[in-house]
The first five atom37 places (N, CA, C, CB, O) and aatype in JSON, in Angstrom:
{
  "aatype": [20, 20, 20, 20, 20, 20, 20, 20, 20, 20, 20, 20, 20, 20, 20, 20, 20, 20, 20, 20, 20, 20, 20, 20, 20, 20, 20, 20, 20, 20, 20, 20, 20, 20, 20, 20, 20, 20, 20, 20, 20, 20, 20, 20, 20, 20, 20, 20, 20, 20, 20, 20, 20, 20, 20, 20, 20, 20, 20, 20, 20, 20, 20, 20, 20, 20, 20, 20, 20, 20, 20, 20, 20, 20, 20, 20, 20, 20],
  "atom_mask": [
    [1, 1, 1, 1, 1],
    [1, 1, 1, 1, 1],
    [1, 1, 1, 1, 1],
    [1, 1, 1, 1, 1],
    [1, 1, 1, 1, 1],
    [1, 1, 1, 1, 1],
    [1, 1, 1, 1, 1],
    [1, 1, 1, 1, 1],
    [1, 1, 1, 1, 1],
    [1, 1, 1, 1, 1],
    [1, 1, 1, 1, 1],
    [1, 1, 1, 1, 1],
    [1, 1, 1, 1, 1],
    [1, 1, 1, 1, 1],
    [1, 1, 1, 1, 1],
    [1, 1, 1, 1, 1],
    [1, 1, 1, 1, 1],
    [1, 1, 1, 1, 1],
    [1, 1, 1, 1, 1],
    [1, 1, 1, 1, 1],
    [1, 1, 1, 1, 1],
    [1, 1, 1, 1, 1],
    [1, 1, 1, 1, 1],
    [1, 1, 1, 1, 1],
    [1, 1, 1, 1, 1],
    [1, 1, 1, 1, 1],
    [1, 1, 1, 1, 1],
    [1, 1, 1, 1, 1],
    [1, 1, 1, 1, 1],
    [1, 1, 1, 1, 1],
    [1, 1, 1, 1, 1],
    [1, 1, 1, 1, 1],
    [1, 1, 1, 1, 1],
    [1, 1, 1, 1, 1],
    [1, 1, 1, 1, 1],
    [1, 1, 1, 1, 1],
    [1, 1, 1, 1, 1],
    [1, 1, 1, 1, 1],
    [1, 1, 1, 1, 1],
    [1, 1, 1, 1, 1],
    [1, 1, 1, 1, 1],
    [1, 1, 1, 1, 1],
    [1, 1, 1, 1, 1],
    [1, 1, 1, 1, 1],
    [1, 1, 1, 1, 1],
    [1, 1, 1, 1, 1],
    [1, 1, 1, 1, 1],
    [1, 1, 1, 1, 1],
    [1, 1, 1, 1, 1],
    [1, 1, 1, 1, 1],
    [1, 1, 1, 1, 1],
    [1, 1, 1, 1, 1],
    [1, 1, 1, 1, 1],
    [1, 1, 1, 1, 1],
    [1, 1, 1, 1, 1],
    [1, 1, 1, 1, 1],
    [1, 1, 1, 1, 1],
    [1, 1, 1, 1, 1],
    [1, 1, 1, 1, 1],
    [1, 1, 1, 1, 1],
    [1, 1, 1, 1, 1],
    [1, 1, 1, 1, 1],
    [1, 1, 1, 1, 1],
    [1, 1, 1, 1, 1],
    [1, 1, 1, 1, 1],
    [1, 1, 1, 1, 1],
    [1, 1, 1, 1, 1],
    [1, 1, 1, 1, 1],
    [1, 1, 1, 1, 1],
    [1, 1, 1, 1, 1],
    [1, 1, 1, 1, 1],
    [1, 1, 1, 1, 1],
    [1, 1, 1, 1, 1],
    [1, 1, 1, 1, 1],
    [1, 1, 1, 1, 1],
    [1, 1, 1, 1, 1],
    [1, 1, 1, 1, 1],
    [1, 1, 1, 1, 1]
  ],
  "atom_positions": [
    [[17.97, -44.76, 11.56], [18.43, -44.15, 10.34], [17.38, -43.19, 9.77], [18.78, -45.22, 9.31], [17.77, -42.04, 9.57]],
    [[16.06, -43.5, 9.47], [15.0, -42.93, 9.02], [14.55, -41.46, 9.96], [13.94, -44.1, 9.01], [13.9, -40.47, 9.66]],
    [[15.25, -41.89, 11.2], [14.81, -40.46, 12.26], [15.46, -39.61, 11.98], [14.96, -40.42, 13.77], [15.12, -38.46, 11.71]],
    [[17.33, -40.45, 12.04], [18.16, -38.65, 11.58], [17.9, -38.27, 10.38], [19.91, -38.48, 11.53], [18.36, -37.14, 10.2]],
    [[17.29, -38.77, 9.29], [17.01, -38.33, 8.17], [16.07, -37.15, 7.84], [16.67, -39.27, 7.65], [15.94, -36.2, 7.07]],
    [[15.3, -38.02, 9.27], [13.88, -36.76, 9.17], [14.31, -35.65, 9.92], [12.23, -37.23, 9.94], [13.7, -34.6, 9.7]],
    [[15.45, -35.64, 10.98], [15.9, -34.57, 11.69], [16.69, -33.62, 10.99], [16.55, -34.98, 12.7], [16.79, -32.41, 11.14]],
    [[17.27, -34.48, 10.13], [18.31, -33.83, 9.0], [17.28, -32.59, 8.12], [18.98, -35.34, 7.67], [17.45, -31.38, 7.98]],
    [[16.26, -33.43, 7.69], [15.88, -32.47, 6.6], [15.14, -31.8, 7.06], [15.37, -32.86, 5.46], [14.78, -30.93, 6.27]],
    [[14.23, -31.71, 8.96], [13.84, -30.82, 9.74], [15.15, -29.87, 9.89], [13.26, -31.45, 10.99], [15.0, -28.67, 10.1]],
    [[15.98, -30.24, 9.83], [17.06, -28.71, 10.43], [17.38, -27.93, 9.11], [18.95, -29.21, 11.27], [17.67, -26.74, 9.29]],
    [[17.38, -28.39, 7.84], [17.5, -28.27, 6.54], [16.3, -26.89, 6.56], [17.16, -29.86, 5.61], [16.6, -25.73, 6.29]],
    [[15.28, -27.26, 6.84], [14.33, -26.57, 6.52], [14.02, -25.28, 7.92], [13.16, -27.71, 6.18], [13.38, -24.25, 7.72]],
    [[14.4, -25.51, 8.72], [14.18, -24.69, 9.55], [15.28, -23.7, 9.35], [14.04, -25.27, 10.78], [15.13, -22.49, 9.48]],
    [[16.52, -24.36, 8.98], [17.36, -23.17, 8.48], [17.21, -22.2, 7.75], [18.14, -23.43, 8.01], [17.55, -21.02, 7.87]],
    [[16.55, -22.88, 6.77], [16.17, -22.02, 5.32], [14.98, -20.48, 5.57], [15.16, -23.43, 4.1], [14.94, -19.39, 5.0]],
    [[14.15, -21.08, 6.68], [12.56, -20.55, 7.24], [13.63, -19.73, 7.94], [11.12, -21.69, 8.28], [13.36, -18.59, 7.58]],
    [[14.6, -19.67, 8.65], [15.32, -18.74, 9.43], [16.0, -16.86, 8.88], [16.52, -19.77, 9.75], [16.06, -15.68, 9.22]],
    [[16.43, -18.07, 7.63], [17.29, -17.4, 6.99], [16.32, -15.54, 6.23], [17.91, -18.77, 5.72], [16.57, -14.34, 6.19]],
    [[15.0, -16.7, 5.71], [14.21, -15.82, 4.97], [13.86, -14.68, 5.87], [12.99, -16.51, 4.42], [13.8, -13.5, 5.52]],
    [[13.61, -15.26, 7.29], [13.09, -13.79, 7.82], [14.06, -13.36, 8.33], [11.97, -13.64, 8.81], [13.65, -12.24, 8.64]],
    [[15.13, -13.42, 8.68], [16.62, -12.54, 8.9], [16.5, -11.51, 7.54], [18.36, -13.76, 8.81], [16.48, -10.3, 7.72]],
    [[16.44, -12.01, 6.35], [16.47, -10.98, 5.09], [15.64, -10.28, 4.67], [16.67, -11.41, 4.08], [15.73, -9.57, 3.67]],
    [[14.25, -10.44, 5.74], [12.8, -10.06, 5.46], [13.39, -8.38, 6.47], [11.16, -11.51, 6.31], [13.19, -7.21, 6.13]],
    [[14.03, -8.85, 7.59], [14.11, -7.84, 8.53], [15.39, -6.87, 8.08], [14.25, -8.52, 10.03], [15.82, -6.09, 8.93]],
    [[15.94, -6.91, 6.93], [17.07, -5.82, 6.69], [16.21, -4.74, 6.22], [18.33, -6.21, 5.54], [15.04, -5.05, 6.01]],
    [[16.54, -3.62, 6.04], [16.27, -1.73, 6.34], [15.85, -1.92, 4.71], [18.11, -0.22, 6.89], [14.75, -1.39, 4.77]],
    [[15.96, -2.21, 3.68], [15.94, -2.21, 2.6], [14.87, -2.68, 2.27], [16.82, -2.64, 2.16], [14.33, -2.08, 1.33]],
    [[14.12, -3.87, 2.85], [13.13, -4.31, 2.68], [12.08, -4.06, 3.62], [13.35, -5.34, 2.48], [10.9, -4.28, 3.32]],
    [[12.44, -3.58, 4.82], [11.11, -2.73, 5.71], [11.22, -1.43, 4.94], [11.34, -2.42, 7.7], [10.13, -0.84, 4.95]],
    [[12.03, -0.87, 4.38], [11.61, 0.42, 3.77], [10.64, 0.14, 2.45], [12.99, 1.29, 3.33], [9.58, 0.69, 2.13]],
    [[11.2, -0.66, 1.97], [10.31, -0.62, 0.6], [8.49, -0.78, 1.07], [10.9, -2.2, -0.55], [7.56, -0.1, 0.65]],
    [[8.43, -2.32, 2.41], [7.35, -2.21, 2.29], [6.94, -1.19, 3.33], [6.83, -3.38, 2.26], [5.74, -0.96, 3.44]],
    [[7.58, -0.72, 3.91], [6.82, 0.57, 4.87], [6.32, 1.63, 3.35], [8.39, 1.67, 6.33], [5.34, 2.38, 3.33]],
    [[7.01, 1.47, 2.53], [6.74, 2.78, 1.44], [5.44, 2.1, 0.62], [8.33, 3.2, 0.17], [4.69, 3.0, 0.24]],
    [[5.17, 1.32, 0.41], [4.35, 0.46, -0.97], [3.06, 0.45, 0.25], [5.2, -1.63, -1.77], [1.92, 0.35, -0.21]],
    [[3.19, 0.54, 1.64], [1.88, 0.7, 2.58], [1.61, 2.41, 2.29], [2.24, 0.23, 4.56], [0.47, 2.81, 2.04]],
    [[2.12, 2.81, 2.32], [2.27, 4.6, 2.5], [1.15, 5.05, 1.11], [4.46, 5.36, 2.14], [0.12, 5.71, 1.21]],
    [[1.54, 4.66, 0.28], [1.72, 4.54, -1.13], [-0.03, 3.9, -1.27], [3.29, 3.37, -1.67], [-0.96, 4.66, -1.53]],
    [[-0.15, 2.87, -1.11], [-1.38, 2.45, -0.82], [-2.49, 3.15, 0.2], [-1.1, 1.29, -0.42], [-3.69, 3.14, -0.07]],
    [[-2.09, 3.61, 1.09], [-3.0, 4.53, 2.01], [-3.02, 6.25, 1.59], [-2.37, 4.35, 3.64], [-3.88, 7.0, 2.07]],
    [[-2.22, 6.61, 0.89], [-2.55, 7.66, 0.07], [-3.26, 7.59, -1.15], [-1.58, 8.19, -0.17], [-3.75, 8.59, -1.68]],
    [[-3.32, 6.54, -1.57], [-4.37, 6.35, -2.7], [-5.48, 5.83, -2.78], [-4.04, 5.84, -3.5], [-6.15, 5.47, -3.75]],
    [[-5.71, 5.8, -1.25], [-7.3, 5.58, -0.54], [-7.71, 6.99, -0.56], [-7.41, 4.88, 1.23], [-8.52, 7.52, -1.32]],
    [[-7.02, 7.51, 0.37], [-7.1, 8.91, 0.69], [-8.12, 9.62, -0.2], [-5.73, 9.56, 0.56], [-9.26, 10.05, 0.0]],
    [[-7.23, 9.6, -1.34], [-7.17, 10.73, -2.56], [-8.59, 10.33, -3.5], [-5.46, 10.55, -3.67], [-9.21, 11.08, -4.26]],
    [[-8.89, 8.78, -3.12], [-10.15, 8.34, -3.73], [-11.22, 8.39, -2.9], [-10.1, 7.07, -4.21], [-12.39, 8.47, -3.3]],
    [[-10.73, 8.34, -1.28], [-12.2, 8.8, -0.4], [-12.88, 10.41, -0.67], [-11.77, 8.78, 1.42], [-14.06, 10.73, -0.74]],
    [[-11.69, 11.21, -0.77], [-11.54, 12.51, -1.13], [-12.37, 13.21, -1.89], [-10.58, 12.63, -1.62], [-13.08, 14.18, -1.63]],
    [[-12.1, 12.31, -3.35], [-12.81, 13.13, -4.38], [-14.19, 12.54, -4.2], [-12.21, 13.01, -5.96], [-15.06, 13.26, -4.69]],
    [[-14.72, 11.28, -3.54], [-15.94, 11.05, -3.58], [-16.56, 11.56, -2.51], [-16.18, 9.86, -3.72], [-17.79, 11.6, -2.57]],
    [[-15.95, 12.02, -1.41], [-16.6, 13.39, -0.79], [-16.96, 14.2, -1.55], [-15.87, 14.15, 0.0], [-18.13, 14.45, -1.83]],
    [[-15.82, 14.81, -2.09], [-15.98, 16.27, -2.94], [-17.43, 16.29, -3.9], [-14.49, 16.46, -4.15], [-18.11, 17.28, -4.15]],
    [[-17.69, 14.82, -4.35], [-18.9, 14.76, -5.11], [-19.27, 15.02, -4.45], [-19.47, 13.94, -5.71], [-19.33, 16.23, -4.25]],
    [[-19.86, 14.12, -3.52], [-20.99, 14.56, -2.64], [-21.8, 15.79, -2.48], [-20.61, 14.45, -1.62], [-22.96, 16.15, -2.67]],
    [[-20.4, 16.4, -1.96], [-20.6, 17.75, -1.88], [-20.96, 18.31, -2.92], [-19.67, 18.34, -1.5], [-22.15, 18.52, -2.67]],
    [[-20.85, 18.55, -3.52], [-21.13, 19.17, -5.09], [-22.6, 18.78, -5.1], [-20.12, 18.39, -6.56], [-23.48, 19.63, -5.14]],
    [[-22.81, 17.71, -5.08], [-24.4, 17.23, -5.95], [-24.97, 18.11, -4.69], [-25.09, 15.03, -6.14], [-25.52, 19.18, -4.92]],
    [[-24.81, 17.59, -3.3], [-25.9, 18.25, -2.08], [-25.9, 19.92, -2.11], [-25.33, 17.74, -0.31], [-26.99, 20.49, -2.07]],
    [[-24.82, 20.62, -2.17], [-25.08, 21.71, -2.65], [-25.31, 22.24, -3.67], [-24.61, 22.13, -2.43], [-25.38, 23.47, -3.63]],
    [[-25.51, 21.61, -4.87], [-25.76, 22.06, -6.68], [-24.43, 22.85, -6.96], [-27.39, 23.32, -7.09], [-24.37, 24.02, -7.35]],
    [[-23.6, 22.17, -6.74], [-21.82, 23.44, -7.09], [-21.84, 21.95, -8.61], [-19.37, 23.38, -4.94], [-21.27, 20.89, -8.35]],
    [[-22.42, 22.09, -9.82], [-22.33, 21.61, -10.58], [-20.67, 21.8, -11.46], [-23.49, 21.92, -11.01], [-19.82, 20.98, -11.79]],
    [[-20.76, 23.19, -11.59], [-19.9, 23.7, -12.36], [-18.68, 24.4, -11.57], [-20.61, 24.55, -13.22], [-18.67, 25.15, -10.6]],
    [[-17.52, 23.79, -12.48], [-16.44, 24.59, -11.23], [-15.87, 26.18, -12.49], [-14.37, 22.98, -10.57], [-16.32, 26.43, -13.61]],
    [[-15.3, 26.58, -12.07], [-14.64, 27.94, -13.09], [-13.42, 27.59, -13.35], [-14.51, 29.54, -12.43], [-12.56, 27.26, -12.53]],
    [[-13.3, 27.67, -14.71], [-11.67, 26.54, -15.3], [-10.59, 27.67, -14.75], [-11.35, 26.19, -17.7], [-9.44, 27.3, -14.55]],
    [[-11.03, 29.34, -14.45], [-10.06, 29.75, -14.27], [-9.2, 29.83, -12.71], [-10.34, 30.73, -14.85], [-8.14, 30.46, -12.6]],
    [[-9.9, 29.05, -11.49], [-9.57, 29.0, -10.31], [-8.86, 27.71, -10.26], [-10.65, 29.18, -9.43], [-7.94, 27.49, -9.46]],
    [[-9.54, 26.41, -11.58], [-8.24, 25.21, -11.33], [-7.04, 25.12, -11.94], [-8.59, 23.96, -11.64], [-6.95, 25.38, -13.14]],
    [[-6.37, 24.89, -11.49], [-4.89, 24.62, -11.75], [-4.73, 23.76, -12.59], [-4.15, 24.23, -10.74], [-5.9, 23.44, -12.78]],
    [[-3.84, 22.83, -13.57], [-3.97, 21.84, -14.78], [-4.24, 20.58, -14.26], [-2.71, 21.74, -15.7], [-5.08, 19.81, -14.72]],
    [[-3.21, 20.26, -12.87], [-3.75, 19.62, -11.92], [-4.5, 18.76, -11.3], [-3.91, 19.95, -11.71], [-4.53, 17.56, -11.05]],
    [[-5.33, 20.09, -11.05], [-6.27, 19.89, -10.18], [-7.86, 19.17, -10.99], [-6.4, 21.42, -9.45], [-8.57, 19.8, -11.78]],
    [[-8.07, 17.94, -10.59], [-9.31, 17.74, -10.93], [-10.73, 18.13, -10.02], [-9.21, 16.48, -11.18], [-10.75, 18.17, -8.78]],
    [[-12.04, 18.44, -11.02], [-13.08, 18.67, -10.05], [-14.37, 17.77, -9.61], [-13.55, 19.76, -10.46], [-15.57, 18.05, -9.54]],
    [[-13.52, 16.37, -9.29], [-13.87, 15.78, -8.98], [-15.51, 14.89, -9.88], [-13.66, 16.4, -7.93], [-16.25, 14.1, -9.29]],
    [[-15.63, 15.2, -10.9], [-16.2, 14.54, -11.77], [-16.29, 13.37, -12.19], [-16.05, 14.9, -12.39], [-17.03, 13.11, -13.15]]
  ]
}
C-alpha cells in the first residue's frame, strides 16, 4: 500500500516537472527570454563602451568635447 502511494505521488510529480518544461519550450517564452538576454548583453556593451571611451579621453587629454558636434543624445562619456 505505502509503495503505490509513493509511486502515486512519484507520477504526480513527475507529471507536473513535465508539464513545466513543455510550457518553458512554447515561442512566447523562448522569445521573451531570448529578448531579456539580448537586452542584457547590450547593456554590457554600451557600459564597456563608454569606459573605453574614457580611457581614451584621459590617455589622449580629449578632456573637453564641443557641445556643438553632440547630438542631445549622445553622451561624452563622463
Amino acid at each position: 500500500m505505502i509503495r503505490r502511494l509513493f509511486y502515486l505521488a512519484l507520477g504526480a510529480y513527475l507529471a507536473t516537472w513535465v508539464q513545466r518544461r513543455l510550457r518553458a519550450l512554447k515561442p512566447d517564452h523562448v522569445a521573451r527570454r531570448a529578448a531579456d538576454q539580448v537586452r542584457g548583453l547590450a547593456a554590457d556593451i554600451r557600459e564597456q563602451a563608454l569606459y573605453r571611451e574614457t580611457e581614451l579621453r584621459a590617455q589622449y587629454g580629449l578632456d573637453t568635447v564641443s557641445k556643438s558636434k553632440l547630438s542631445p543624445n549622445v553622451r561624452d562619456g563622463r
